[in-house]
N, C-alpha and C positions, 0 to 999 in steps of 0.2 A: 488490678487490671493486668492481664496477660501482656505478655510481649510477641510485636508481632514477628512470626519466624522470619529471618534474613535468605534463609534459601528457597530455591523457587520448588516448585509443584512437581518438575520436571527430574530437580535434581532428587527429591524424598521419593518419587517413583522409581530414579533407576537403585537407588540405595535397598531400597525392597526389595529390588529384583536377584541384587548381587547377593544379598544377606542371603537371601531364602536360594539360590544358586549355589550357594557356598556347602548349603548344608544337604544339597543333594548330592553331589560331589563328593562329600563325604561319605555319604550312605551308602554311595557306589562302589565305594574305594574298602567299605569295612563293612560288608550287608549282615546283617543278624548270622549267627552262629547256626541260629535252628532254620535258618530260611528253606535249602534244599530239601530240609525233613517236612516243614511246613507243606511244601510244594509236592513233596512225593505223596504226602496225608491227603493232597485233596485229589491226588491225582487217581487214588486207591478210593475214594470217598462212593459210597453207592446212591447216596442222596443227596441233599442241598447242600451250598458252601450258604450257611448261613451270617449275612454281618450283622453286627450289631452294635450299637452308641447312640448318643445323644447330643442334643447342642449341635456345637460345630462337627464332634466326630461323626453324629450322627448324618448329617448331611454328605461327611466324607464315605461311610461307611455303604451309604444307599448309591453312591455313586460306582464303588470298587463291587459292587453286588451286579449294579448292570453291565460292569466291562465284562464281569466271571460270567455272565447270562450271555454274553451278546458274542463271547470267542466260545463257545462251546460247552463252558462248565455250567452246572442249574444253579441258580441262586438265588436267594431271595433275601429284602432287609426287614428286620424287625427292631422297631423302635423298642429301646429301653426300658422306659416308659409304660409300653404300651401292653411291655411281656408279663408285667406284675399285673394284667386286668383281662387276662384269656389267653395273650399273644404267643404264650408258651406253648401252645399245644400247638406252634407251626412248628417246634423243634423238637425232632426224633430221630430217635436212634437210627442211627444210619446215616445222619447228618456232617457236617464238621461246621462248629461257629468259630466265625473270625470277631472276638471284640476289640473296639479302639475304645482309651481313655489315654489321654495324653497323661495325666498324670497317675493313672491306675487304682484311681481311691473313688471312682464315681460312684455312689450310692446307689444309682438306678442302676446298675450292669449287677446290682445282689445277688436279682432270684433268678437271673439266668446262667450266674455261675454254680448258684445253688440247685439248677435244673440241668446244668452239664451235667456235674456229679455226679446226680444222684442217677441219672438214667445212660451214663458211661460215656455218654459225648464225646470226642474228643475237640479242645478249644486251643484254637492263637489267639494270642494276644498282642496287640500294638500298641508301645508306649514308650515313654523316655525315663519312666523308673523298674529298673530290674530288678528292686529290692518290692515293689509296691505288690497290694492285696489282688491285685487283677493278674501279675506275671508270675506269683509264686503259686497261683490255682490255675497258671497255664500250662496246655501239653506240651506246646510251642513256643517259644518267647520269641518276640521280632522285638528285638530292643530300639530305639530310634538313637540316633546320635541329640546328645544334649544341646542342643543350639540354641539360641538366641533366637525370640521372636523379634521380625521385623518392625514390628509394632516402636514409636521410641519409647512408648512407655513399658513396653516390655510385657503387655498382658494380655491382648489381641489374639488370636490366635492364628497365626500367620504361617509362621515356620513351619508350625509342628503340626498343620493341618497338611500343611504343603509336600510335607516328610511323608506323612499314614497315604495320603493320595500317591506319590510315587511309590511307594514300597506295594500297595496294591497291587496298581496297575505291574509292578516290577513283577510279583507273584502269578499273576492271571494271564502276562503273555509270558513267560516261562512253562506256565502249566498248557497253554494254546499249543505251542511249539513243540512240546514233548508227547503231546496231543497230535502232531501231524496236521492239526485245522487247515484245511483249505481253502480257497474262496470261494468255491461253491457255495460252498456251507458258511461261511461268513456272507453270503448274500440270502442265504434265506432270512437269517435274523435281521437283516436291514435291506426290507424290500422295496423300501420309500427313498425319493429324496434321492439325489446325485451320486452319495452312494452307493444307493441299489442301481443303479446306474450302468455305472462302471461296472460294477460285477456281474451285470447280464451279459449273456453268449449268445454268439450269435442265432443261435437257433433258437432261441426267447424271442429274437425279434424278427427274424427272416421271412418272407414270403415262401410258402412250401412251394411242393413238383406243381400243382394247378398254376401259379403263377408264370411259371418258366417260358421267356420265351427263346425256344430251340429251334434249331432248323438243321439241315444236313448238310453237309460240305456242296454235295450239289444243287442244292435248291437254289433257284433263279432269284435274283438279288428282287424282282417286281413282289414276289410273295412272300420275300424276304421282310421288304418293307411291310408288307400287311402287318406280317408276327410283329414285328416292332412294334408299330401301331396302337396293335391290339392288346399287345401286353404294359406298356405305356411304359418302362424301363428306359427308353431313349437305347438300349441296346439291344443283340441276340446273342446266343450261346450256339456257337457252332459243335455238333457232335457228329463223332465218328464209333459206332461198334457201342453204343449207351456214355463213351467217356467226350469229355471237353476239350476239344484242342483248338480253339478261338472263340475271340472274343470281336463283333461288330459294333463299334459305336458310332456317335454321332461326326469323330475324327474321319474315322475309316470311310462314312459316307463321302465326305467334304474332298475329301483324297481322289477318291476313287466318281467323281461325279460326272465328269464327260463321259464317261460308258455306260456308268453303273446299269445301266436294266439290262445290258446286253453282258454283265457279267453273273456269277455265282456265287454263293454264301463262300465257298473255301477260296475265294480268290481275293475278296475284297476284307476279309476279317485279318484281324494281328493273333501269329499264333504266340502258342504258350501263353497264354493271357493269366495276370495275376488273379488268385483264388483266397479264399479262408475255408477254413474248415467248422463244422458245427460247434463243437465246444470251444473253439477260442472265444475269449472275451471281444463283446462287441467295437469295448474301445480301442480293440487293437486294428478291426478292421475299419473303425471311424480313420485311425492312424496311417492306416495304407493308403486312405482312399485321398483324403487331405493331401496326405505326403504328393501321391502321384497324380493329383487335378484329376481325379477319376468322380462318379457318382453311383458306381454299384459295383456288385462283387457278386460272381459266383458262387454260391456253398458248394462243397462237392467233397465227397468221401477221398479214402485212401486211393482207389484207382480212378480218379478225378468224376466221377460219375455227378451231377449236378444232381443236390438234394433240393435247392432253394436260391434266393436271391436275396441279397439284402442293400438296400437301397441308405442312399447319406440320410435320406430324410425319415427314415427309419428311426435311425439316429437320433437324431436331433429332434424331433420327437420325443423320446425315451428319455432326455435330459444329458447327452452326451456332448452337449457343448462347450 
């Protein structure tokens, strides 16, 4: 009969954490020799970064396939497995494959190193033996540091799953950034979801020129109100010569309320009133508007000309809460 462990649940969790910590740190501190050639290879690459493994590499391998897909590089994963029964005719010339075998001896990675070869592939390799049959048929070697899986039994694959997923992800925003990726472009590949969120601009979400409601410095604050009204923003856009030089809100009424019918749009509005611009991200104008107890915002070009209006509930709508 087993003995039951003495330590708690809390303390074998953080013990995992340090272990597999320890040996990233390491990998940062000593990154594979061929890594920048790795990185330059995919960066020259005319086709797919293709990964490929099995097991657990294999689930790491499909994962470092969609980070390289989703910052701008094409990728795609092909099971080990599944390469030896057709899967091989997804890899061609023009490709670059990344395999993981932690120990370099996997069986099922054969006939796709036997398919690099033969058709000039160029292949990295990810693994913890630089003597093994997978890193001496590689163009690349990405060696891993020899660590210790977390596991106590020592056969889990913890560490060295932990190690091939950071050295990816370490490859694919290296190759992003030398790439110039923006976030434009990192919003199109994630259109969904909170994410794609954040990365919308404001002109994804703005109400266009139909919506606008504008009045002229002198127009009488009675038909002032109408435009309000009717455009249902709770504000106007005061313009002069097509540009923006105030902003009426529901303050400026409350302010100005013993007169108001008997004053004018340029007399009751706050000038230089805060703006955004089309391409800024919308969470920047969520950010303003929070900031300054406001609930909408001008669009408006370089010579402040109002393109649109974009409203908090815009927002908040779009998932930018």
């Amino acid at each position: 009969m087993a003995e039951t462990p003495t330590h708690s649940l809390r303390d074998t969790g953080a013990r995992v954490l340090r272990t597999e910590a320890r040996a990233v740190r390491d990998l940062a501190e000593a990154l594979p020799d061929d890594f920048e050639r790795a990185a330059e290879a995919i960066l020259a690459t005319k086709g797919r970064i293709i990964l490929c493994g099995i097991g657990k590499s294999g689930h790491i391998a499909r994962k470092i396939s969609a980070t390289f897909a989703s910052t701008g590089t094409p990728s795609a994963f092909v099971h080990a497995a599944e390469a030896s029964h057709g899967d091989l005719g997804m890899v061609m010339p023009g490709d670059l494959v990344i395999a993981i075998s932690n120990s370099g001896e996997t069986t099922e990675l054969r006939d796709i190193v036997a398919h690099v070869a033969r058709f000039s592939i160029p292949m990295a390799a990810i693994s913890k033996r630089p003597d093994s049959t997978l890193m001496r048929a590689a163009d690349f070697r990405l060696t891993l540091p020899d660590a210790e899986e977390a596991c106590s039994l020592g056969m889990a694959p913890t560490t060295s799953t932990t190690l091939s997923l950071a050295l990816g992800d370490a490859l694919a925003i290296a190759v992003m950034e030398r790439r110039g990726f923006l976030p434009e472009q990192f919003r199109t590949f994630h259109p969904g979801g909170k994410l794609g969120a954040q990365l919308s601009t404001v002109a994804q979400l703005m109400h266009g020129p139909d919506a606008l409601p504008l009045v002229r410095s002198g127009t009488p604050m009675a038909e002032t109100l109408i435009v309000m009204s009717e455009k249902s923003f709770g504000i106007a856009g005061v313009v002069e010569e097509g540009a923006l030089i105030g902003v009426i809100s529901d303050g400026d009424l409350r302010r100005n309320i013993a007169h108001l019918t008997d004053q004018q749009a340029g007399q009751v509005a706050t000038g230089n009133p805060r703006v955004i611009g089309p391409d800024d991200l919308a969470a920047e104008a969520m950010a303003m508007m929070s900031g300054n107890k406001i609930t909408a915002l001008f669009v408006v070009d370089a010579e402040r000309r109002p393109l649109g209006i974009l409203h908090i509930h815009d927002c908040l709508r779009a998932g930018l809460a």
